[in-house]
C-alpha positions as CSV (number, residue, x, y, z in Angstrom):
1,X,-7.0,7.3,-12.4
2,X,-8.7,4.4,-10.5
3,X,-5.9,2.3,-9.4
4,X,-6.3,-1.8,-10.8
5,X,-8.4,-4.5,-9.8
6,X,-5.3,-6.4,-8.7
7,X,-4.3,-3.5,-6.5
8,X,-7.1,-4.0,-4.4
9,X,-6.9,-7.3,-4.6
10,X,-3.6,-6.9,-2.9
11,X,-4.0,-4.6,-0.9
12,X,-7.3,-6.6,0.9
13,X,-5.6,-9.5,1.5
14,X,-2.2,-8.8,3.2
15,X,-4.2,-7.6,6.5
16,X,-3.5,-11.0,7.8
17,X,-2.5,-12.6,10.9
18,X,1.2,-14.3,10.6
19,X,1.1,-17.9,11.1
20,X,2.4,-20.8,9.6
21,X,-0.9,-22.4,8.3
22,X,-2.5,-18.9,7.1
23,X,-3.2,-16.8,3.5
24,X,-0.1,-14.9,4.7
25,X,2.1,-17.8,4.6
26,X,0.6,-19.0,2.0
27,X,1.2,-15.6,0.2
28,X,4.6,-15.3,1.1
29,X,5.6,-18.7,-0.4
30,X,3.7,-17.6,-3.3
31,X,5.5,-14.2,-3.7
32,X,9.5,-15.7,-3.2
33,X,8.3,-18.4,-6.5
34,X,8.0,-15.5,-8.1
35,X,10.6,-13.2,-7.5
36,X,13.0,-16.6,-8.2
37,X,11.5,-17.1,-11.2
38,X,11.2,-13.6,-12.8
39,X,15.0,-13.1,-11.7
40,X,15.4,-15.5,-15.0
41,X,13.2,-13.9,-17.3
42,X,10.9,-17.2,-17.4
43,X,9.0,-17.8,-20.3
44,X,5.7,-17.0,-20.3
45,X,4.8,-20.4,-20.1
46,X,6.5,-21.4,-17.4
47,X,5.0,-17.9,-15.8
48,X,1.1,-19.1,-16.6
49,X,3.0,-23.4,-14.9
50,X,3.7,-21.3,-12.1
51,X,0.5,-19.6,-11.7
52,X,-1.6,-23.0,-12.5
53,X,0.1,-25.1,-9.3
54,X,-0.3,-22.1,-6.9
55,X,-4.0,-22.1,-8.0
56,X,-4.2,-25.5,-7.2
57,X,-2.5,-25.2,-3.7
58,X,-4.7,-22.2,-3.0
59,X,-7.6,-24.2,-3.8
60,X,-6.4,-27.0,-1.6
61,X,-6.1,-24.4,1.0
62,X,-9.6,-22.8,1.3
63,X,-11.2,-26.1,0.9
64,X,-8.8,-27.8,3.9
65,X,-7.1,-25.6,6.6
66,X,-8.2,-22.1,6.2
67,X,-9.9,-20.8,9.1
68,X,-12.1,-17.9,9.6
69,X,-11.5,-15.0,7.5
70,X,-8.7,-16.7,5.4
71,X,-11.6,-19.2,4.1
72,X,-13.0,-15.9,2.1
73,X,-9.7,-13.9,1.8
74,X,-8.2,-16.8,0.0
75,X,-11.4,-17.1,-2.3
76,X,-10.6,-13.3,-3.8
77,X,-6.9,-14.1,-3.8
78,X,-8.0,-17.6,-5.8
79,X,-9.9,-15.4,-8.3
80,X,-7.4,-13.0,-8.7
81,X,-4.7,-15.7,-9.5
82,X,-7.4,-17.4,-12.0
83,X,-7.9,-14.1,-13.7
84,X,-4.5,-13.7,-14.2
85,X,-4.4,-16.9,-15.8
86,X,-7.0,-16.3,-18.1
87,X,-9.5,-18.3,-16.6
88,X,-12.4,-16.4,-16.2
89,X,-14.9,-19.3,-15.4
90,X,-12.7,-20.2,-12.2
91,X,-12.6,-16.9,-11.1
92,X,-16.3,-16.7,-11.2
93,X,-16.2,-20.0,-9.5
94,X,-14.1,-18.5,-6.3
95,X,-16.4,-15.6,-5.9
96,X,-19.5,-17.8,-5.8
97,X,-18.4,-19.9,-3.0
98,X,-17.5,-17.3,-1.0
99,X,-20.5,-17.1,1.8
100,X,-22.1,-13.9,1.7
101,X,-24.1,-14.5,5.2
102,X,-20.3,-15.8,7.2
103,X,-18.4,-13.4,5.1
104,X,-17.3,-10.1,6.4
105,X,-18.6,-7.0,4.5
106,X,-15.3,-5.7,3.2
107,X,-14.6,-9.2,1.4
108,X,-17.8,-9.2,-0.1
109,X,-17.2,-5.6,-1.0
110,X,-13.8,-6.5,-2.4
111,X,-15.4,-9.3,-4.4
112,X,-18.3,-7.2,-5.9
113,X,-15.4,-5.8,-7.4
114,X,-13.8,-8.7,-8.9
115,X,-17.1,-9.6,-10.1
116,X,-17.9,-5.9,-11.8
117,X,-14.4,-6.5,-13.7
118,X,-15.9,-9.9,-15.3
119,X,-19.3,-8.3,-15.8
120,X,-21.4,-10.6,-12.9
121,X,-24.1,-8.0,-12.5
122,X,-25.9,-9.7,-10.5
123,X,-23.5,-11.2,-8.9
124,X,-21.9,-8.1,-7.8
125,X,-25.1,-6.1,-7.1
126,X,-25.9,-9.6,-4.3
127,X,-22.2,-8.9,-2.6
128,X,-23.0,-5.0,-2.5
129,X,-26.6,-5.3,-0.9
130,X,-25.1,-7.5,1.3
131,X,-22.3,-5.7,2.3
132,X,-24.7,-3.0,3.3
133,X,-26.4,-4.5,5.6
134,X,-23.5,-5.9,7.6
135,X,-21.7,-4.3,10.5
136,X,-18.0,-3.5,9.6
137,X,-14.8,-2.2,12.0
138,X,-14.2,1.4,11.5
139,X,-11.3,0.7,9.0
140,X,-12.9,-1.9,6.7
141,X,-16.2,0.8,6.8
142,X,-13.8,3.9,5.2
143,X,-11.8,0.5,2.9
144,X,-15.4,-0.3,1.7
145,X,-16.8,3.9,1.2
146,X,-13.8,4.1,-1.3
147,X,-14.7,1.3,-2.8
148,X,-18.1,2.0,-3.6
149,X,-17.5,5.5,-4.5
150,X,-14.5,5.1,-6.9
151,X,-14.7,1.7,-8.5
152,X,-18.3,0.3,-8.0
153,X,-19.7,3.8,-8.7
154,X,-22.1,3.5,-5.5
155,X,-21.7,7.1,-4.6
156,X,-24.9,7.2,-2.2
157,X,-23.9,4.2,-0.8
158,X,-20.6,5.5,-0.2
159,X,-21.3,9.2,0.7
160,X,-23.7,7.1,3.8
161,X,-21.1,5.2,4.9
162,X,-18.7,8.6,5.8
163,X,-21.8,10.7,6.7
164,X,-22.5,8.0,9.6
165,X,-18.9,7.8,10.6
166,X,-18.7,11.3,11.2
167,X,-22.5,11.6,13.3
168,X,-20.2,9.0,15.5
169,X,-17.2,10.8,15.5
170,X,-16.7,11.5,19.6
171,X,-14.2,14.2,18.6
172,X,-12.0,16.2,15.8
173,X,-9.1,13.6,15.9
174,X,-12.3,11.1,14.5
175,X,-13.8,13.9,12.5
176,X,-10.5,14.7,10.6
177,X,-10.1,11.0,10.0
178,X,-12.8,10.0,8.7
179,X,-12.8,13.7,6.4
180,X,-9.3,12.5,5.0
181,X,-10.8,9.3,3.8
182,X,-13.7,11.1,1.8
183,X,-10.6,13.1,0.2
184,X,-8.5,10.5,-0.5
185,X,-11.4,8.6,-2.0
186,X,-12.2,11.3,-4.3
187,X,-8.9,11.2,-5.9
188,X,-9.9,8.4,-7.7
189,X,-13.4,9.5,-8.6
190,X,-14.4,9.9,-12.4
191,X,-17.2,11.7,-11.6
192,X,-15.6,15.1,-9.8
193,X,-13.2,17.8,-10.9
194,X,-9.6,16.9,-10.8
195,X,-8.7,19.2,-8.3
196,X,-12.0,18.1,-5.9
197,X,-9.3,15.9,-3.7
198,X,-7.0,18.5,-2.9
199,X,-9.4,21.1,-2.7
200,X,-11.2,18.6,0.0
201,X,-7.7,18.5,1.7
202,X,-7.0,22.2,1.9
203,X,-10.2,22.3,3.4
204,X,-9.6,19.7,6.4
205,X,-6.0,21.5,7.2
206,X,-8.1,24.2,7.6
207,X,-10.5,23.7,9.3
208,X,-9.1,21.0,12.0
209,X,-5.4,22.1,11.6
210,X,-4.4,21.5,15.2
211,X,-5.3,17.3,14.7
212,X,-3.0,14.6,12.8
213,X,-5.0,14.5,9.8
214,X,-5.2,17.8,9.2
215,X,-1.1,18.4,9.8
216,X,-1.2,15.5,7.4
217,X,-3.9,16.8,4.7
218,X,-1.4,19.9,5.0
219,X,2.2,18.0,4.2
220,X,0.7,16.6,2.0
221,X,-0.4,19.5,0.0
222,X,2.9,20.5,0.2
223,X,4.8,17.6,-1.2
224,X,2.2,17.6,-4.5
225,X,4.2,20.9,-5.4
226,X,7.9,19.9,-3.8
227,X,10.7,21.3,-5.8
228,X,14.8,20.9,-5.4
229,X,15.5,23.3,-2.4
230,X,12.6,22.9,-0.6
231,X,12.9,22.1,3.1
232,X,12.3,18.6,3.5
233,X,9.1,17.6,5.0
234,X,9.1,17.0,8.8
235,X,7.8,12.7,10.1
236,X,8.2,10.6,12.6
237,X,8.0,6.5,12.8
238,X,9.8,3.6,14.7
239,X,12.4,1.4,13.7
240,X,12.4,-2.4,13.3
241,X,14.3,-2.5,16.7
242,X,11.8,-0.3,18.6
243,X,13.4,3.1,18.5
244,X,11.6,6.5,17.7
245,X,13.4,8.1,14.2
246,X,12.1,12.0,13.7
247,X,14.2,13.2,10.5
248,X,14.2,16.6,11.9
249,X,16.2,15.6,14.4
250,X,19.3,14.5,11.7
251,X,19.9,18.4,10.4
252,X,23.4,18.4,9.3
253,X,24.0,15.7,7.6
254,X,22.5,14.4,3.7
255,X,20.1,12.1,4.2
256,X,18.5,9.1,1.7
257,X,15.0,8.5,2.4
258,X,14.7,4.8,0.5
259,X,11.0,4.3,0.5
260,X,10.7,0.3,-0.5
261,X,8.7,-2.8,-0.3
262,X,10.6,-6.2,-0.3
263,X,8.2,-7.5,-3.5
264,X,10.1,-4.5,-5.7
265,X,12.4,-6.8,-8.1
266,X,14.9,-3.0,-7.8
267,X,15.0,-3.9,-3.9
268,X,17.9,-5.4,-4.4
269,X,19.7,-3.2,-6.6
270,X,18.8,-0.5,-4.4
271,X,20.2,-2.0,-1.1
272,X,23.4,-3.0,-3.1
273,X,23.8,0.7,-4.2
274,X,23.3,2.5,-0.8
275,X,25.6,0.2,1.0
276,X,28.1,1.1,-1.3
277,X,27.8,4.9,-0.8
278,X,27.3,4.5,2.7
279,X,30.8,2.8,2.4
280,X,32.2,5.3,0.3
281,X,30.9,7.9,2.1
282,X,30.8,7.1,5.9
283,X,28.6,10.5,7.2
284,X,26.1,9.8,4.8
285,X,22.6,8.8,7.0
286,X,20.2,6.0,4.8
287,X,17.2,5.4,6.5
288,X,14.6,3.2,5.0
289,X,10.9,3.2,5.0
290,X,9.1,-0.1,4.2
291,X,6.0,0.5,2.9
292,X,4.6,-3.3,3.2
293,X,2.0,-4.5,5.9
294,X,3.6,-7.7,6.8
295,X,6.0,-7.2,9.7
296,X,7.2,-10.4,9.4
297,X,7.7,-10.4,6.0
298,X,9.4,-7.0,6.4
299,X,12.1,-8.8,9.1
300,X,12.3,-11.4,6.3
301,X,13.3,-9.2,3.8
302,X,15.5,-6.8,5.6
303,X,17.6,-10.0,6.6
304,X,17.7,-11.8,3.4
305,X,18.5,-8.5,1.3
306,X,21.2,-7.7,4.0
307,X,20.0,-4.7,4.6
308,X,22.3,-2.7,7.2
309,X,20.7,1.0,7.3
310,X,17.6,1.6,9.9
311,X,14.3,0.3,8.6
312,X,10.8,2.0,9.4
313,X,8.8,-0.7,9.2
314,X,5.5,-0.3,11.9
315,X,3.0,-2.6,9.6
316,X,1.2,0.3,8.2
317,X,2.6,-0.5,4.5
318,X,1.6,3.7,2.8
319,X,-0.4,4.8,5.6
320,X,3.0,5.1,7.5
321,X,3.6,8.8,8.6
322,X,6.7,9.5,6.5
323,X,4.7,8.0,3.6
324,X,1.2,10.1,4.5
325,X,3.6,13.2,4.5
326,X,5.3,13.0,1.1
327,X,2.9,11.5,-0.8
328,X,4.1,8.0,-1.1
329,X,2.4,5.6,-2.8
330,X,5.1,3.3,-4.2
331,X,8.8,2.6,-4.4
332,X,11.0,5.9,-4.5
333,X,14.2,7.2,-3.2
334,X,14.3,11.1,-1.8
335,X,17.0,12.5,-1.0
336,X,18.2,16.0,1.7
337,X,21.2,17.7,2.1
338,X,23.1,19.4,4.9
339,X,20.3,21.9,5.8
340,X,17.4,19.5,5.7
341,X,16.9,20.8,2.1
342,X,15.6,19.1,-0.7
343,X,18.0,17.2,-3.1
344,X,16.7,15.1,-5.6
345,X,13.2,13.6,-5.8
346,X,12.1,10.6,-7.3
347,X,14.7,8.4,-8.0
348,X,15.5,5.0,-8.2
349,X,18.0,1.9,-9.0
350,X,16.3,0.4,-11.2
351,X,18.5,0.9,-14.7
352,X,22.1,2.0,-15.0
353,X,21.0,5.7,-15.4
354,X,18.7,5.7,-12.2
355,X,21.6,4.2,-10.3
356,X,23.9,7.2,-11.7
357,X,21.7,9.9,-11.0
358,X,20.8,8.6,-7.6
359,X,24.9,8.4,-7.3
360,X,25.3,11.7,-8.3
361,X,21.9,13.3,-6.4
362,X,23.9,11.7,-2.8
363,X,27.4,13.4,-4.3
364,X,25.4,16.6,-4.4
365,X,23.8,16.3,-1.0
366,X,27.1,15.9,0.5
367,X,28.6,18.9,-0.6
């Protein structure tokens, strides 16, 4: 299923640098207002109040202190907010006064997009034939390709972008990279079987099995068909305090992998909930894997939920290795026993009966 035009939205415009007069600021403010408010189950009017002023201070911001890329970055997040409100006209607004010849390729890809979802045709075919003609850093290049195969339905367009990355590609580390991108992209494509993704996968563990991708392509595989009693899948990534955490290297005792982002409303609930079994049960190893971008928002959140277990949090919100390797692509708790086997899968804290089963999934690991 293509994922939503607010997804992307999101998903664009947290690549920002930290500052105190930046979009990530800005965004950050903007998030906490509404996690305070939704903790009260606000009206919907006071929701759409909300909404309106942070419009307004957006639009202060892009027409006052934003500076370089946060000028256009602010523009898609300004629409976004707008559509969200309703107000079509101001959306349409935002993308129009975003400067195709100072913009950079993946914002005006990003904003053909938004205009597609409001039905600016010509609008949005501008931003793509812009967009094409624009150099783009290698990341931004496979961001747009997916893009413009899966959403905007530019599958020429797209298919170019990955067929010139890999004629550059100075070796198979590259090649796999940029190979993993074309499959991941064609999970979301209408237009190919179902199964075209992870046959695309199988096909790059494979045939480059000895690279990163390709060990990844192949965990992955693997965790589409995990079941209870499985070995766990093997990762490695760094905690907030700089040290190297391989989950291999913790056989012996149950483990809860806590895969979270500090904008989940469950956060909460679920740091609450582990911190009380880790209490209870003082051998049990919680180890948390952030899957935001923002490492100072991720510090942010880690001390104002009290979080007390180790945090992976490297800045590479789902492209993290522990999230690559099992397949995460949102908010989920796993959880291992003794022998590095597979417990439970899936859960959560968000309702009473998630927070008993995840209870009783730790009981069982522990046995």
């Amino acid at each position: 299923m293509i994922r939503t035009l607010a997804a992307f939205a999101a998903l664009l415009t947290l690549q920002l640098l930290p500052a105190q007069d930046t979009l990530d600021a800005l965004q950050r403010t903007f998030r906490t207002e509404m996690q305070t408010l939704s903790a009260g189950s606000p009206s919907m009017e006071r929701v759409q109040a909300l909404m309106t002023d942070q419009a307004k201070r957006l639009r202060a911001f892009v027409a006052g202190p934003a500076k370089g890329d946060d000028r256009w970055n602010g523009r898609l997040m300004l629409a976004d907010i707008e559509l969200g409100r309703g107000d079509r006209n101001s959306a349409q607004q935002a993308l129009e006064s975003i400067d195709p010849a100072e913009a950079p390729a993946m914002v005006l890809t990003s904003a053909a997009v938004m205009a597609q979802g409001i039905g600016l045709t010509a609008l949005r075919d501008r931003l793509v034939q812009t967009a094409a003609g624009k150099p783009a850093p290698f990341e931004d290049r496979m961001a747009m390709a997916h893009l413009l195969a899966t959403v905007l339905r530019e599958v020429p367009r797209s298919d170019a972008i990955y067929d010139a990355a890999l004629q550059d590609a100075v070796d198979d580390e590259q090649r796999a990279l940029v190979r993993w991108h074309r499959a991941d992209a064609m999970r979301d494509r209408e237009d190919l079987p179902e199964d075209a993704a992870f046959t695309a996968m199988e096909q790059l563990a494979k045939d480059l099995p000895t690279t990163y991708w390709g060990s990844v392509a192949k965990d992955r595989l693997r965790a589409s068909q995990l079941t209870i009693g499985d070995p766990g899948i093997d990762f490695t990534g760094r905690t907030l305090d700089g040290q190297i955490w391989t989950l291999s290297n913790h056989r012996g005792s149950a483990v809860v992998l806590a895969f979270w982002s500090a904008g989940d409303f469950d956060a909460p609930n679920l740091v609450a909930l582990l911190a009380e079994q880790q209490k209870l049960h003082p051998d049990l190893l919680v180890v948390g894997v952030c899957l935001d971008r923002d490492l100072g928002g991720i510090r942010d959140a880690v001390k104002k939920l009290g979080v007390r277990f180790p945090v992976l949090g490297e800045g590479k919100g789902t492209q993290c290795d522990a999230a690559l390797r099992w397949f995460v692509e949102g908010p989920t708790v796993q959880v291992l026993d003794k022998a590095g086997r597979v417990a439970a899968l899936g859960q959560h804290a968000g309702t009473a009966d998630g927070r008993a089963d995840l209870v009783a999934a730790i009981e069982q690991a522990l046995r």
